[in-house]
C-alpha positions in Angstrom: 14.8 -34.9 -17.5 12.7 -34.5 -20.5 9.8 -36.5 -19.1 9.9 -34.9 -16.0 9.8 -31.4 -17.4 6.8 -32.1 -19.3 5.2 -33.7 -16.4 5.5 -30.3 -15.0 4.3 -28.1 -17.4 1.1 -30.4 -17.5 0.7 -30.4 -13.8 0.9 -26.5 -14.5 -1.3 -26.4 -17.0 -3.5 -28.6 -15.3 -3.5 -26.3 -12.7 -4.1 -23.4 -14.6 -7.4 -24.8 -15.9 -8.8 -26.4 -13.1 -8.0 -22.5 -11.0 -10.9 -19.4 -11.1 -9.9 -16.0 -10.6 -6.1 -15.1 -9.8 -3.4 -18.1 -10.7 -0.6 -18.4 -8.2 2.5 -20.1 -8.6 6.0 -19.9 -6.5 8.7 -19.8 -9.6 12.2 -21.3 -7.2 15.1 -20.5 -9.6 17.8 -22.3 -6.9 18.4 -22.7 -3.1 16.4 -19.7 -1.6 15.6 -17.9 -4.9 11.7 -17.5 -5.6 9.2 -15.4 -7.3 5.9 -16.1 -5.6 2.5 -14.7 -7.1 -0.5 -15.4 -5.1 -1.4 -17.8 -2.3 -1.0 -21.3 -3.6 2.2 -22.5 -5.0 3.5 -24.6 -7.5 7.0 -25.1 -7.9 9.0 -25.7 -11.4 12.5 -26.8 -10.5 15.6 -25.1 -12.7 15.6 -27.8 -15.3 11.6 -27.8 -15.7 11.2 -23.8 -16.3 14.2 -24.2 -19.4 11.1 -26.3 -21.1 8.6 -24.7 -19.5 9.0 -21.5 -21.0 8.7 -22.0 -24.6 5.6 -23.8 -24.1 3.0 -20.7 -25.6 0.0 -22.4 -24.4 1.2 -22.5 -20.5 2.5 -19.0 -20.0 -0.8 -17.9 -22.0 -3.1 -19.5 -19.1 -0.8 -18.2 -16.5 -1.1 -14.7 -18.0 -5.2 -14.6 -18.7 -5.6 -16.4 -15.5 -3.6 -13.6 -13.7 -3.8 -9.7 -13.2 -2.4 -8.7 -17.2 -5.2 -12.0 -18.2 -8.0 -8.9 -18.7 -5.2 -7.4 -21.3 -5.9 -11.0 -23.5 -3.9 -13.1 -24.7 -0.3 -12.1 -26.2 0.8 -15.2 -27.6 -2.2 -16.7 -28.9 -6.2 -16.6 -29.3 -7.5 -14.0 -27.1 -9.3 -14.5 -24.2 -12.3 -13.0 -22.8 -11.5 -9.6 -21.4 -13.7 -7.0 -19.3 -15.3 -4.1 -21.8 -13.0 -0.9 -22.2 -15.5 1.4 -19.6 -16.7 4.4 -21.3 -16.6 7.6 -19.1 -19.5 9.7 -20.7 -22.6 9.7 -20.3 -24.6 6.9 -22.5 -27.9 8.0 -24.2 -30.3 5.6 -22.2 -29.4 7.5 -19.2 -30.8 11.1 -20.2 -33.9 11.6 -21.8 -36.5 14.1 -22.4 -35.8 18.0 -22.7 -32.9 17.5 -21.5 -31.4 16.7 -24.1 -32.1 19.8 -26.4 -31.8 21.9 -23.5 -28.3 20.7 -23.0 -27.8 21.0 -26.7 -28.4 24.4 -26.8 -26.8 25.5 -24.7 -23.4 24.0 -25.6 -23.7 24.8 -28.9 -24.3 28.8 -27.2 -21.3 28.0 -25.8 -18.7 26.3 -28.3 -19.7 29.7 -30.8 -19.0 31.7 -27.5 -15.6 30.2 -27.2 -15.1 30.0 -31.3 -16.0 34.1 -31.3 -13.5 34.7 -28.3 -11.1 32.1 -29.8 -11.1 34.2 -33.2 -10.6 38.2 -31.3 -8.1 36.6 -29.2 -5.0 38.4 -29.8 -2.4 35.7 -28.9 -3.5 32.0 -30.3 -1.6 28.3 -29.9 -0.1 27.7 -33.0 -1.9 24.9 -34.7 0.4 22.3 -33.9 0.5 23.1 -30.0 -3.3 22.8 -30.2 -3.4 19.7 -32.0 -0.9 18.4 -29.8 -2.7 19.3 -26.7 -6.0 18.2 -28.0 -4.1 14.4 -28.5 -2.8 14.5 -25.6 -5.6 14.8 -23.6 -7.7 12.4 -25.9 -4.9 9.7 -24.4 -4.8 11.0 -21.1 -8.6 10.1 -20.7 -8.0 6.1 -21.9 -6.5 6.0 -19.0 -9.1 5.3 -15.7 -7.3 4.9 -12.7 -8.5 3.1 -9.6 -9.6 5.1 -6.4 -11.6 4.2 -2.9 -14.4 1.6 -3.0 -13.8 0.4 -6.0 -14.3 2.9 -8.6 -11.7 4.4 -10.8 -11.4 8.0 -12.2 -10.1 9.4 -15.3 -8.6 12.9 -16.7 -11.0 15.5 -17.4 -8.3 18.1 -18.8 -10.4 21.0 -18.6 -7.9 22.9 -17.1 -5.0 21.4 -18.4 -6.3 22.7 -21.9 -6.9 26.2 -20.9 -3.6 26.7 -19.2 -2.1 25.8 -21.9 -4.2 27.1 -24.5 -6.1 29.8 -23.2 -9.5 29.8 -21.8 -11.6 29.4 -25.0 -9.3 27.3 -27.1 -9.2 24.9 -24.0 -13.2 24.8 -24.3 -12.9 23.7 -27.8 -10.4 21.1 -27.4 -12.3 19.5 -25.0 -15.2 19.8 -27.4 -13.5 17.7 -30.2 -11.8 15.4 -28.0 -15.7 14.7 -26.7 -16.9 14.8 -29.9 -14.7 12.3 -31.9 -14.8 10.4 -28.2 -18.7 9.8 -29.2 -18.7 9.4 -33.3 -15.4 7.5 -33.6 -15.7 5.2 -30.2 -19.3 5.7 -29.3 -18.0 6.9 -25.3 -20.5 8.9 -24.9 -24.6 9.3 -27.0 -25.2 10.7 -29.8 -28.6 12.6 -27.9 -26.5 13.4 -25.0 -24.0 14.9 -26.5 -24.7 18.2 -25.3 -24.7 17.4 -22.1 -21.2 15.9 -21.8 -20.3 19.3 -23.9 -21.6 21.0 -21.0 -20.5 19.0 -18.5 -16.9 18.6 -19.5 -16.0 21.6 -22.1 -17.9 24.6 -20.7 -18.0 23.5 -17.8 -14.5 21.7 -17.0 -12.6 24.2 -19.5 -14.8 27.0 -19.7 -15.8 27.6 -16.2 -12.3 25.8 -14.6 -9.8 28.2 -16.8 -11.5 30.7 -15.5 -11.0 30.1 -12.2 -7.7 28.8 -12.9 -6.6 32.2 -14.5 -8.3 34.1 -11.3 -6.6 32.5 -9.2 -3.1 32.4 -10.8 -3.5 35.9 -10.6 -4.2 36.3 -7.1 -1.7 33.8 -5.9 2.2 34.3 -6.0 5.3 32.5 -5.8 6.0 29.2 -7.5 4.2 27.3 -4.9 1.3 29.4 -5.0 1.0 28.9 -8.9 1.4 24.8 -8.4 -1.7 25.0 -5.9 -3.8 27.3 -7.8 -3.7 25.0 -10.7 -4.8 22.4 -8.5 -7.5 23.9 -6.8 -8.9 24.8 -10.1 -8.5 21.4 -11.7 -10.1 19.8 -8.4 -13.1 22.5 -8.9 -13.7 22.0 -12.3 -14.3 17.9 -11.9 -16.5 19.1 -9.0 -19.0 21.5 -10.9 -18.8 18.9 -13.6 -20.0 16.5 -11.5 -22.6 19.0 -9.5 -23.5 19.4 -13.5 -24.5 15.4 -14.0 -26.1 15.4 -11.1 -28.7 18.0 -11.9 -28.9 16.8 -15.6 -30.0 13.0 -13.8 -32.6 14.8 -11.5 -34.3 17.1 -13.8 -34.0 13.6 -16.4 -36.4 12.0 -13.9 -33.8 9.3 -13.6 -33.1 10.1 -9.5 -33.9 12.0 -6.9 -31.3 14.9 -6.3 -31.2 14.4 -2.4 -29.6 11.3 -3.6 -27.3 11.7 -6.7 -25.9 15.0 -5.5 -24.1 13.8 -2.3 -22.8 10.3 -4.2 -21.8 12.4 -7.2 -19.9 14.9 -5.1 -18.2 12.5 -2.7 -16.8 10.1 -5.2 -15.6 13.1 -7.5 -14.1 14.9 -4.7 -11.4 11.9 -4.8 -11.5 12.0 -8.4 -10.5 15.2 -8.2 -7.4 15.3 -5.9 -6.2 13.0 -9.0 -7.3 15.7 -11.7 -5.1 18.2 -9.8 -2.0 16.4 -9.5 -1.9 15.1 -13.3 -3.1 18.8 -14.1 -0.1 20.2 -12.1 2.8 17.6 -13.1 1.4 17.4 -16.9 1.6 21.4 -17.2 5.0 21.5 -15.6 6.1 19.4 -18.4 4.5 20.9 -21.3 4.9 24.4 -20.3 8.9 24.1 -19.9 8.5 22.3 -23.9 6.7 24.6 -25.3 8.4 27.5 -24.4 11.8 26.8 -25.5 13.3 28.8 -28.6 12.0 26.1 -31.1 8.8 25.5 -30.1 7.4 23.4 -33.4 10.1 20.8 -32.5 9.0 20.6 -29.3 5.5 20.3 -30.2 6.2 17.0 -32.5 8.4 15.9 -29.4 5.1 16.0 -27.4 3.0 14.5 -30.3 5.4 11.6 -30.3 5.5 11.1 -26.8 1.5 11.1 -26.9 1.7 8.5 -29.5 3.7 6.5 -27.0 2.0 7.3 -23.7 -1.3 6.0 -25.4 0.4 2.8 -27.2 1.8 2.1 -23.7 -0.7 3.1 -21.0 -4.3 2.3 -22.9 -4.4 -1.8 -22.4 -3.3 -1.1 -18.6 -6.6 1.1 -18.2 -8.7 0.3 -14.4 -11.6 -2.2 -15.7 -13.7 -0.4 -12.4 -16.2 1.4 -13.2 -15.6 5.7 -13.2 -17.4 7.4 -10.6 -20.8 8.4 -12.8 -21.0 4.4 -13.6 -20.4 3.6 -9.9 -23.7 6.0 -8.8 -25.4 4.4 -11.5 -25.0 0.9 -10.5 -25.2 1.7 -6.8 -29.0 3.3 -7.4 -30.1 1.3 -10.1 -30.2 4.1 -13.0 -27.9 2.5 -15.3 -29.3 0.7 -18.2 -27.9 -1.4 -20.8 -29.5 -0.1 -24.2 -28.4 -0.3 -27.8 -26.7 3.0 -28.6 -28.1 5.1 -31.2 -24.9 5.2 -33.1 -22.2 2.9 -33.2 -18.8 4.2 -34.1 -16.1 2.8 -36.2 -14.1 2.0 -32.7 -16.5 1.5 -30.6 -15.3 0.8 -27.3 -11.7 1.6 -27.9 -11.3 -1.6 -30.4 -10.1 -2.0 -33.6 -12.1 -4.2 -35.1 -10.0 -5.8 -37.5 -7.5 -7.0 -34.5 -9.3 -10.1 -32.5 -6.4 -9.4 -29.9 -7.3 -7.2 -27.3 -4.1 -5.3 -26.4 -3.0 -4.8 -30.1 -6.7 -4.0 -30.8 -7.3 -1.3 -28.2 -3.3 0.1 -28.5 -4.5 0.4 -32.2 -7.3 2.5 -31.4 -5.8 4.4 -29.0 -3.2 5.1 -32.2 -6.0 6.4 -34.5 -7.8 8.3 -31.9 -4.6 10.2 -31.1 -3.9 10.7 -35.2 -7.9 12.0 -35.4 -7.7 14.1 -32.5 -4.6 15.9 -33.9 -5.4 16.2 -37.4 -9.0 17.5 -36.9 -7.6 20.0 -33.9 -5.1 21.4 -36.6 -7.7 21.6 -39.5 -9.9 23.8 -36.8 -7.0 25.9 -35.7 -5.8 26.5 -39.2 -9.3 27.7 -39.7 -9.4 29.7 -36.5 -6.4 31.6 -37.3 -7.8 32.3 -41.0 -10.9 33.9 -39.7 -8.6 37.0 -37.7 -8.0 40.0 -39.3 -4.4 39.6 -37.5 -3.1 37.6 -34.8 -0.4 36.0 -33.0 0.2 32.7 -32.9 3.2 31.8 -30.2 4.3 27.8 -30.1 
């Protein structure tokens, strides 16, 4: 029995070496009981899986060899995994005046929204803007797969402005762009003004906006719903529309062809923004505006914590749909970035494993994004002369 069980769990280790790409195996537990995985099969009688099981070193080729084997290795030394894709733009791909151009005008724009933030006369409490601001830093570790293999990922613009309000939505974006770029190097250190632009003023700035337009032309629950949609799907849009003129007055392509790639791909991406928009608002909005809103807010924080401990390793390993233009037209170079952050590419450097090394990150990105977001609202709300801050 003994012999024959580890004759099987060679034969399927073996097998796991000798296979490239997806491993399949057929698991029979009985007469007409079977798990199958793949195309080919190998079968592990009743008796053979009770001492298969324990045996680390064959369920850890099974698992890297298989769809969870770009997650690494839980059991033992990790194995090679794709890179954790950044969804910014990188600095070799803008250069020139561009770059101050951009600069400018974001920062014009961030002290636009700081002025307005400060003469607003109803503000987020500080906890319900840190809490939003870490929440969204976690919803964008998260790329998820769309047509012709590229994969999308949450803007928030508008998801931070319904919530927060127009101009504190523009600077939550900002900081979760800005420690995105310094702590994890998503994003260049040159360029940073143009993913400011792209995804703050424009996704937050321009798409709460619209969002609050056209809340107020629509009525009825429905209405509201689609509204927030429409506005969502807009924002990733013009932020996309934005990119592409950034690339083209670069010199890096010719508009003609980045603008109808660019637009197409986000248009998808965008149908995606709208329905996480819609369903994450519904959620939060029914929280926070409950008769004990602080508790609420930690409620969120926690389940943040948890959404980006959970969801982070199970990120698409497809490139995002700037990446996928890139590659497709040849304008995407690999260059050393200017500034390397402490996590750079969602790792934690200290873990070798690659699940608890980007869950780890994940962790202290969410923890960063909340504590500087409440350092800058307690600051906003010290500036006004008076104020109202509701949860």
């Amino acid at each position: 029995m003994i012999a024959k069980s580890k004759a099987g769990v060679q034969s399927l280790a073996n097998a796991s070496q000798g296979q490239a790409g997806v491993f399949s195996i057929v698991l029979k537990w009985g007469k007409g009981r079977m798990f199958r995985f793949g195309a080919n099969r190998i079968a592990l009688h009743r008796d053979e899986i009770r001492w298969c099981f324990p045996c680390v070193r064959c369920i850890e080729r099974v698992v890297a060899s298989s769809f969870f084997g770009r997650m690494g290795s839980v059991f033992g030394d990790p194995v090679a995994t794709p890179r954790r894709e950044r969804v910014h733009i990188p600095d070799s791909m803008l250069q020139g005046a561009i770059c101050p151009v951009t600069a400018v005008v974001s920062a014009t724009g961030l002290a636009a929204a700081t002025y307005f933030g400060v003469k607003a006369k109803t503000k987020p409490s500080a906890v319900r803007f840190a809490a939003i601001t870490a929440l969204i830093f976690a919803g964008q570790m998260l790329n998820f797969p769309i047509s012709n293999g590229t994969s999308g990922h949450l803007l928030g613009g508008v998801l931070a402005a319904s919530l927060l309000g127009t101009p504190f939505g523009v600077l939550s974006i900002s900081l979760v762009v800005a420690i995105q770029s310094l702590v994890f190097s998503d994003g260049g250190i040159t360029v940073l003004g143009a993913n400011l632009l792209n995804m703050a003023l424009v996704g937050a700035g321009i798409g709460g906006l619209l969002h609050a337009r056209l809340r107020a032309a629509m009525h009825g629950a429905f209405a509201q719903h689609f509204a927030t949609a429409l506005a969502a799907w807009v924002a990733v849009v013009l932020a996309a529309l934005g990119v592409s003129l950034e690339l083209a007055f670069a010199g890096q392509i010719a508009l003609s062809k980045v603008l109808p790639a660019m637009l197409a791909t986000h248009a998808v991406i965008g149908v995606g923004e709208g329905v996480l928009t819609v369903a994450v608002k519904a959620l939060l909005s029914a929280q926070f505006d409950t008769a004990k809103p602080l508790r609420h807010s930690f409620v969120s924080v926690a389940g943040t914590l948890l959404f980006a401990l959970v969801v982070s390793p199970f990120a698409s390993p497809l490139p995002d749909g700037l990446e996928w233009v890139a590659q497709r037209y040849g304008f995407l170079h690999q260059a050393a970035p200017t500034f390397v952050g402490p996590f750079a590419e969602y790792m934690f450097p200290v873990l070798k494993n690659p699940i608890f090394s980007t869950v780890a990150a994940g962790f202290c990105g969410v923890l960063i994004a909340f504590g500087v977001a409440w350092l800058l609202a307690q600051m906003l709300v010290r500036l006004a002369p008076s104020s109202s801050a509701h949860g």
